[in-house]
Biopython code that builds the backbone (N, CA, C, O; Angstrom):
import numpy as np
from Bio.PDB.StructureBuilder import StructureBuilder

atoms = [
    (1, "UNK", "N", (0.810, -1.184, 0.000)),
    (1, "UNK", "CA", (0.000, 0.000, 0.000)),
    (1, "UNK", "C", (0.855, 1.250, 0.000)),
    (1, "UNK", "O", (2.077, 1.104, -0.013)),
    (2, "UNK", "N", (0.282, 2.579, 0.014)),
    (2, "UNK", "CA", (0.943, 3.699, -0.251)),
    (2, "UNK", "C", (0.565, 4.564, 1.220)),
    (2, "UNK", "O", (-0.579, 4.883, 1.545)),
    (3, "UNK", "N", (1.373, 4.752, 1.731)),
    (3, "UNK", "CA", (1.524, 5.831, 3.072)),
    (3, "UNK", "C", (2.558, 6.696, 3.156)),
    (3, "UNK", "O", (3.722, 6.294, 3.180)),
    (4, "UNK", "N", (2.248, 7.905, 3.206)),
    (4, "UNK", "CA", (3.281, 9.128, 3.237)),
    (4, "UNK", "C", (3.725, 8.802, 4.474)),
    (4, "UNK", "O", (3.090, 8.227, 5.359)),
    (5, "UNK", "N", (4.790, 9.174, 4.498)),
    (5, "UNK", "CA", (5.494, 9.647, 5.971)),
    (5, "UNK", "C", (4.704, 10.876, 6.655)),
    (5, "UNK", "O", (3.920, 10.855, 7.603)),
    (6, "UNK", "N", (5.204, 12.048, 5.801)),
    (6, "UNK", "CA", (4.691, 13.212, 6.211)),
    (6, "UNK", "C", (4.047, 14.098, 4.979)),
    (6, "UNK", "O", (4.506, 14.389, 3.875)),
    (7, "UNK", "N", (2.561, 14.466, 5.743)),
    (7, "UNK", "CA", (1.950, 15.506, 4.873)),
    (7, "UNK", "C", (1.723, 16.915, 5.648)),
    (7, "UNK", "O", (0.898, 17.123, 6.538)),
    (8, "UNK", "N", (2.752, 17.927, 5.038)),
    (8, "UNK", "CA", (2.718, 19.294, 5.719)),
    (8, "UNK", "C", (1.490, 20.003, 5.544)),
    (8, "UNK", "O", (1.095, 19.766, 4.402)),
    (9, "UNK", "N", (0.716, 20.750, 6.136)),
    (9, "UNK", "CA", (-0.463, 21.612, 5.594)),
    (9, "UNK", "C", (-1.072, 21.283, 4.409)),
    (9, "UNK", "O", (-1.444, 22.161, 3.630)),
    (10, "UNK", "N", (-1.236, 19.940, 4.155)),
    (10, "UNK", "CA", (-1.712, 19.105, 2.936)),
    (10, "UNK", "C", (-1.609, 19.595, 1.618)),
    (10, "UNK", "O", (-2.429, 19.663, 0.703)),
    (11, "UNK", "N", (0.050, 20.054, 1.760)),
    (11, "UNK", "CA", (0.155, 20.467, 0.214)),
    (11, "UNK", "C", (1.901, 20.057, 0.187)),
    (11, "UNK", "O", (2.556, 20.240, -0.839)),
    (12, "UNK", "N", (2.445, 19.558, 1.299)),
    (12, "UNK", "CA", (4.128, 18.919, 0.980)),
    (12, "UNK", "C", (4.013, 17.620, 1.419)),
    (12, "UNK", "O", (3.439, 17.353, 2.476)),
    (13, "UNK", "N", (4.664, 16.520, 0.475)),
    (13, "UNK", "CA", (5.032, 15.791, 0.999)),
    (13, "UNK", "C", (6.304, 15.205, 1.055)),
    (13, "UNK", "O", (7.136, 15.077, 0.156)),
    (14, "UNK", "N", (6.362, 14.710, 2.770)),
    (14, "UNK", "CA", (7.741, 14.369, 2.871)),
    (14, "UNK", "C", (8.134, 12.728, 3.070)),
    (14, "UNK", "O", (7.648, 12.046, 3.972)),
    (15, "UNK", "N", (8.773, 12.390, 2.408)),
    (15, "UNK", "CA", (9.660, 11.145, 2.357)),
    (15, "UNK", "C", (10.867, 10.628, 2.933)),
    (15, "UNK", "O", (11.889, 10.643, 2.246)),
    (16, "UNK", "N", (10.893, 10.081, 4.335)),
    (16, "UNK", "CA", (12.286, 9.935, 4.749)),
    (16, "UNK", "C", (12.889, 8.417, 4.657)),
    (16, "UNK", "O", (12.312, 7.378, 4.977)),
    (17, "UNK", "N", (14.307, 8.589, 4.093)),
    (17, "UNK", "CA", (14.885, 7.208, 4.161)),
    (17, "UNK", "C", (15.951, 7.829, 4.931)),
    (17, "UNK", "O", (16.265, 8.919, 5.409)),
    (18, "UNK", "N", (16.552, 6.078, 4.784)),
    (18, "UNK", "CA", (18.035, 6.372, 5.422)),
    (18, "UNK", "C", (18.611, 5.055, 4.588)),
    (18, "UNK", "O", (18.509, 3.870, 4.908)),
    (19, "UNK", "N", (19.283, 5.667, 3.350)),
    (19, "UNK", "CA", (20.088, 4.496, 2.595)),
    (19, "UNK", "C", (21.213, 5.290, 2.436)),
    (19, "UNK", "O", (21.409, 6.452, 2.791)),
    (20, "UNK", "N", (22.105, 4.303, 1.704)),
    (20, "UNK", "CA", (23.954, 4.435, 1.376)),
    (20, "UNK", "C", (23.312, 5.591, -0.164)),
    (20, "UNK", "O", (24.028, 6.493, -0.600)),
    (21, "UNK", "N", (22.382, 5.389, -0.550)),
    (21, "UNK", "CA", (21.726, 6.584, -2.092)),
    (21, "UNK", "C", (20.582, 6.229, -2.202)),
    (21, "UNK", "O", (19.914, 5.211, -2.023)),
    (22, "UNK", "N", (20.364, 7.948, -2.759)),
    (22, "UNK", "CA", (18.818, 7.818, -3.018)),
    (22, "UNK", "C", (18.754, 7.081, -4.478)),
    (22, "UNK", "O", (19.804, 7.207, -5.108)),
    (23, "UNK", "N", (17.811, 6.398, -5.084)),
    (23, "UNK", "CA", (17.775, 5.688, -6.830)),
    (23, "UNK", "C", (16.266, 6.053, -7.175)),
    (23, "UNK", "O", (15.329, 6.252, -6.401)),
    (24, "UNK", "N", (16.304, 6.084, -8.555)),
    (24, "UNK", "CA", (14.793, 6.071, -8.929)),
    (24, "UNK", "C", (13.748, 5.192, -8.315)),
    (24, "UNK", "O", (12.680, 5.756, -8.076)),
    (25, "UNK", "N", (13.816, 4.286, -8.099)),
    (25, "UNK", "CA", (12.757, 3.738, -6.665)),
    (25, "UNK", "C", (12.307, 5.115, -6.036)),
    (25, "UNK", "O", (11.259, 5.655, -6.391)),
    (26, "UNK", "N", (12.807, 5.438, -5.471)),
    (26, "UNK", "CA", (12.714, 6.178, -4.048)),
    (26, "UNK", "C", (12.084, 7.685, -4.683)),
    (26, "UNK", "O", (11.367, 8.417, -4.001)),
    (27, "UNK", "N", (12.442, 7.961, -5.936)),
    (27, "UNK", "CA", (12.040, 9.360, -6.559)),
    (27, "UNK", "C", (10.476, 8.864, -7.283)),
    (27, "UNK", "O", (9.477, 9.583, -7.321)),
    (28, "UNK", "N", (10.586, 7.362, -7.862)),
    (28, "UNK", "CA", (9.141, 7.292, -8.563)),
    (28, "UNK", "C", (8.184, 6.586, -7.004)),
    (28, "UNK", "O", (7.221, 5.841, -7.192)),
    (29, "UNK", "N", (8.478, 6.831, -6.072)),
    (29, "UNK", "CA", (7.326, 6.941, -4.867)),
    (29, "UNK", "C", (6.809, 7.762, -4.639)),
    (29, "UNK", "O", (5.601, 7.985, -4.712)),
    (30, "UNK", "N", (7.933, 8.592, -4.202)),
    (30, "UNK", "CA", (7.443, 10.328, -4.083)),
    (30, "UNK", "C", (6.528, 10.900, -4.891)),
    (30, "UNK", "O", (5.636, 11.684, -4.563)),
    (31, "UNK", "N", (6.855, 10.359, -6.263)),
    (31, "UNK", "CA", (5.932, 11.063, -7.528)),
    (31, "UNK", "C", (4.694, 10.362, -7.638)),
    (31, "UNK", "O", (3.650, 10.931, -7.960)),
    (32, "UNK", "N", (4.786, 8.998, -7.347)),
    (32, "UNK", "CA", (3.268, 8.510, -7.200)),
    (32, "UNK", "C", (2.703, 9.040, -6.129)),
    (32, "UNK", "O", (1.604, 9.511, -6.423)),
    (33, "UNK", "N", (3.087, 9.218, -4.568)),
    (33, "UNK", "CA", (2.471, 10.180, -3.613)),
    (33, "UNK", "C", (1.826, 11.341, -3.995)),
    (33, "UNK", "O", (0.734, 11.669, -3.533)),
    (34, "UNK", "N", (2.788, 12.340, -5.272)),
    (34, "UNK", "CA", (2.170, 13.562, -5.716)),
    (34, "UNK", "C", (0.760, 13.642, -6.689)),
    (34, "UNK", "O", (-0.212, 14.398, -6.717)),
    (35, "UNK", "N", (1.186, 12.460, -7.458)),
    (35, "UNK", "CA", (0.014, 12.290, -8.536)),
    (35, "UNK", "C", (-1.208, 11.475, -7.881)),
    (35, "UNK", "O", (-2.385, 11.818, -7.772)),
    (36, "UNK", "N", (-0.858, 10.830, -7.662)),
    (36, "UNK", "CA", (-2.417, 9.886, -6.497)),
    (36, "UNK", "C", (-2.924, 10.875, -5.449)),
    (36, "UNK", "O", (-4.116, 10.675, -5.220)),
    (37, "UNK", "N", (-2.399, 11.881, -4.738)),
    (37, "UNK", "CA", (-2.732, 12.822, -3.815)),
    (37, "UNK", "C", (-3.288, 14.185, -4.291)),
    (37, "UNK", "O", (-4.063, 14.991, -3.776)),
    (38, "UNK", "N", (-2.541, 14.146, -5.582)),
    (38, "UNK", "CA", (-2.993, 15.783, -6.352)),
    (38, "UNK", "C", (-2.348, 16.493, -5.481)),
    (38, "UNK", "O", (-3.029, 17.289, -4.835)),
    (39, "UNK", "N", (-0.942, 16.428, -5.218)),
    (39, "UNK", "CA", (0.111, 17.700, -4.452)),
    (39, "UNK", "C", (1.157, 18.040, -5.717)),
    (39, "UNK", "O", (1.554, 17.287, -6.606)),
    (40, "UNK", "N", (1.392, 19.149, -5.523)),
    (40, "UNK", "CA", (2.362, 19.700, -6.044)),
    (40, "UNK", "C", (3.501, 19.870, -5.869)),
    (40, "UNK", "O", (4.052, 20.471, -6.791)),
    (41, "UNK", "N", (4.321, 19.495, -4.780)),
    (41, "UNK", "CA", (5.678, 19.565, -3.928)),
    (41, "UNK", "C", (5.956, 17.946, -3.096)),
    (41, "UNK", "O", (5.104, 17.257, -2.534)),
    (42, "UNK", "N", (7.182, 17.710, -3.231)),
    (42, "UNK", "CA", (7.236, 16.421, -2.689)),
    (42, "UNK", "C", (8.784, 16.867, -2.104)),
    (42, "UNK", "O", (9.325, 17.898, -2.504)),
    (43, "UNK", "N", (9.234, 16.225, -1.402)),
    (43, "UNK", "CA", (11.023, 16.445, -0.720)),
    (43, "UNK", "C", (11.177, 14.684, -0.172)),
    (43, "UNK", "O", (10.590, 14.049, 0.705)),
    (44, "UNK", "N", (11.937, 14.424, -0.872)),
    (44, "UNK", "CA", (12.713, 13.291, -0.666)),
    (44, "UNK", "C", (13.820, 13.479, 0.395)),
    (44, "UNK", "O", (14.751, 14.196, 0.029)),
    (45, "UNK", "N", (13.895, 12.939, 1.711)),
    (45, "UNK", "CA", (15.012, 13.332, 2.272)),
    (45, "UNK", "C", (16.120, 12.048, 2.633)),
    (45, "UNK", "O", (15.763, 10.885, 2.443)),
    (46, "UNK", "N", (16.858, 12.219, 2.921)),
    (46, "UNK", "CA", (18.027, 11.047, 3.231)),
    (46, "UNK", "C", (18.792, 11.557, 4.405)),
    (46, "UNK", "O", (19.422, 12.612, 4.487)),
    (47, "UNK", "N", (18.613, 10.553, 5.365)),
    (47, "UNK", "CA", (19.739, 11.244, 6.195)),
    (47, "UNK", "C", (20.774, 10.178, 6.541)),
    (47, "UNK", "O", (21.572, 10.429, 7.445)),
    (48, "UNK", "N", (20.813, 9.377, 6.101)),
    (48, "UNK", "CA", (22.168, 8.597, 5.820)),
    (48, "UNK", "C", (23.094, 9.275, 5.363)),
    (48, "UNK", "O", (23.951, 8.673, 4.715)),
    (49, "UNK", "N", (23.218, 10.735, 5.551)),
    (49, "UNK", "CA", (24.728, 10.920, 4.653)),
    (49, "UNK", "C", (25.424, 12.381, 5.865)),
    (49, "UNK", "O", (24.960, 12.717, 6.954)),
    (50, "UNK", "N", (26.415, 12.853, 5.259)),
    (50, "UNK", "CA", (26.948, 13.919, 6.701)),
    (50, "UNK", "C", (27.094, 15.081, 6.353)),
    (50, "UNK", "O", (27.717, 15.891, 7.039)),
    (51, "UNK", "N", (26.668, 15.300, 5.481)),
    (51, "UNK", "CA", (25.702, 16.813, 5.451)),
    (51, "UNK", "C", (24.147, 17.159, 4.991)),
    (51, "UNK", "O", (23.789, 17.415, 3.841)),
    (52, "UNK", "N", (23.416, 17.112, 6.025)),
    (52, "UNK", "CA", (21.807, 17.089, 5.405)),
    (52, "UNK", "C", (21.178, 17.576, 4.349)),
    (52, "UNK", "O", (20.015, 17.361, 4.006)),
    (53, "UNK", "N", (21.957, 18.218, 3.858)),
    (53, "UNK", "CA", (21.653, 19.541, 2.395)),
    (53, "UNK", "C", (22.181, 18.396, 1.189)),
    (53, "UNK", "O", (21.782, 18.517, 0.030)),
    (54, "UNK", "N", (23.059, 17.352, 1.569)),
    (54, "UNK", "CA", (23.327, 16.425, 0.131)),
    (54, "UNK", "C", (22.201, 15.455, 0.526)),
    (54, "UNK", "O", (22.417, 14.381, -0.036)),
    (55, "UNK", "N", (21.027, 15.408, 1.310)),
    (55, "UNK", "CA", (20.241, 14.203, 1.074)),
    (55, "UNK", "C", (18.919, 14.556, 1.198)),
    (55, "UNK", "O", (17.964, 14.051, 1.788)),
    (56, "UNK", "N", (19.130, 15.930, 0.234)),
    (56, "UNK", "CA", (17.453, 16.766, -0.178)),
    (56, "UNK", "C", (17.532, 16.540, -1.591)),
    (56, "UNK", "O", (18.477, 16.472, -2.377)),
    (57, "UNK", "N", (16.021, 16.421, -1.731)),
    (57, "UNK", "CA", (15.781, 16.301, -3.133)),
    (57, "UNK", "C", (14.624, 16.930, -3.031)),
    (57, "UNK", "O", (13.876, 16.588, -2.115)),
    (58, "UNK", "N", (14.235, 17.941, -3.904)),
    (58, "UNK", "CA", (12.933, 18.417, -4.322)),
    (58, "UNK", "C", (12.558, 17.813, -5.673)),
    (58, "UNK", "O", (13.304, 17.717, -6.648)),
    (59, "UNK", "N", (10.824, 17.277, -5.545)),
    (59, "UNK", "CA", (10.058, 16.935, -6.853)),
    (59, "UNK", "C", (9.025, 17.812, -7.051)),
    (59, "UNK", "O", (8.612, 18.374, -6.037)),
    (60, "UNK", "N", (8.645, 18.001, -7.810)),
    (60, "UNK", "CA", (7.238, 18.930, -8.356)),
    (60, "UNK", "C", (6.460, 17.953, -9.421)),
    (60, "UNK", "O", (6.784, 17.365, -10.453)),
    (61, "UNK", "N", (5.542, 18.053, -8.821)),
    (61, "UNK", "CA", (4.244, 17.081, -9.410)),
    (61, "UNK", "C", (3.801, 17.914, -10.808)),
    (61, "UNK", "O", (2.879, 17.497, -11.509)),
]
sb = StructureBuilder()
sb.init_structure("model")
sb.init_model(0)
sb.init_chain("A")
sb.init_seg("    ")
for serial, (resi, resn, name, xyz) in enumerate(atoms, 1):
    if name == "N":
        sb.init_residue(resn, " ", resi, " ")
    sb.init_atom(name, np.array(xyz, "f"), 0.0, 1.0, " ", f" {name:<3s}", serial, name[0])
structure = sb.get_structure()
């Protein structure tokens, strides 16, 4: 099934892993979250890595 992690003011959604990389898996979830939800903003985050700013990803639906 499909469950967001996090839905901000029901217009972001957020995605958290914690892998060695993010791969298209992980980007075509997010985008099914956006299109099945009708959101426009999605953030993929990763915090497996040691600076938090390399394990952002912004999508736009």
């Amino acid at each position: 099934g499909y469950r967001i992690d996090l839905l901000v003011e029901e217009k972001v959604v957020i995605e958290i892993k914690t892998v060695e990389t993010l791969n298209d898996v992980h980007t075509a979830q997010v985008l099914t979250y956006l299109k099945l939800g009708n959101y426009k903003l999605g953030l993929l985050l990763n915090f497996h890595v040691a600076v938090l700013n390399n394990g952002i990803k912004r999508l736009i639906n």
